[in-house]
N, C-alpha and C positions, 0 to 999 in steps of 0.2 A: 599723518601717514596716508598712503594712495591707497586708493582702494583695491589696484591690484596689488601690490602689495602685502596686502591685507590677507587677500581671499588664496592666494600662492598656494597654499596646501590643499587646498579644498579643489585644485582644478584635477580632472581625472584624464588622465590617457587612454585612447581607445582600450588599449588592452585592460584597463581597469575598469569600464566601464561595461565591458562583455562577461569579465567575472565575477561582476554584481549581479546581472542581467540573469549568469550559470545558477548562483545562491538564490535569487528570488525567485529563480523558478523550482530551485531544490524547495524551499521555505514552503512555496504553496505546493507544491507534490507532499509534503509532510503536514502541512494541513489537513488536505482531501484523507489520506490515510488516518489522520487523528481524526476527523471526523466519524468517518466511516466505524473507526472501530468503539469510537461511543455509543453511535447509533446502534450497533450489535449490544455492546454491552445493556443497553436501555431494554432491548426487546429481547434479550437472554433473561433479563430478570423479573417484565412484566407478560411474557409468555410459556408454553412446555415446548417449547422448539426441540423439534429429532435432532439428534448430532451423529454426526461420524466420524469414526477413526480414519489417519492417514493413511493405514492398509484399502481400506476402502474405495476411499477416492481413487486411491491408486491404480487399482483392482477395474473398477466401474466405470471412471474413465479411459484408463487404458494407455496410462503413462508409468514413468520410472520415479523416484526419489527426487532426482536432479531437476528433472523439467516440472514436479509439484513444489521445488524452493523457489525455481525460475519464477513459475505463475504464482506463486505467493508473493515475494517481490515485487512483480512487475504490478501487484492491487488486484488481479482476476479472479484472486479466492480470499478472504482472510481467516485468519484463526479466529474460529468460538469460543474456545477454551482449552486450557494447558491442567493435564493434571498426571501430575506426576511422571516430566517430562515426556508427555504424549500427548499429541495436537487432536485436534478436534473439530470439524467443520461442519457448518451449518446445511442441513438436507437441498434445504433451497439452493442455496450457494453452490453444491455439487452439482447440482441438474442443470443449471446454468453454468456451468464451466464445461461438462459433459455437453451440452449442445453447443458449447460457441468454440468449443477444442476441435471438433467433431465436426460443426457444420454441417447442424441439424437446423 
């Protein structure tokens, strides 16, 4: 058998090639976020870290509901903890959103 022949299905089209390119770069953006949120959970449970509610942040940085899912989403805040569906964010994590929101 030839060896193209062979490999026939295995060749990719640009357009196939660009939407492996879209998924591997999805793969590692959910990486970094699984990462990250190990890393909280590790120093949630070998620290007393302050937390705060979503009113909060709300409140102290000086945004709506929509644009604290946005910047949740987008990695610029992550949740600390869920309890009894209400989020929770870490003190640190707020002060840092509030200066880099803010543009301090």
């Amino acid at each position: 058998m030839p060896k193209k022949q062979y490999l026939r299905g295995l060749l990719l089209s640009p357009g196939q090639a660009y939407a492996q390119k879209l998924i591997l770069l999805e793969l590692l953006a959910v990486k970094r976020q699984l990462a990250t949120y190990l890393d909280l959970q590790e120093q949630l449970e070998q620290e007393n870290v302050l937390l705060r509610d979503a009113e909060y942040v709300k409140s102290h940085v000086g945004i709506s509901t929509e644009t604290l899912y946005r910047l949740q989403r987008d990695g610029h805040i992550c949740i600390a903890r869920r309890v009894h569906n209400k989020r929770y964010y870490r003190d640190v994590d707020v002060e840092r959103l509030r200066q880099h929101y803010r543009g301090l």
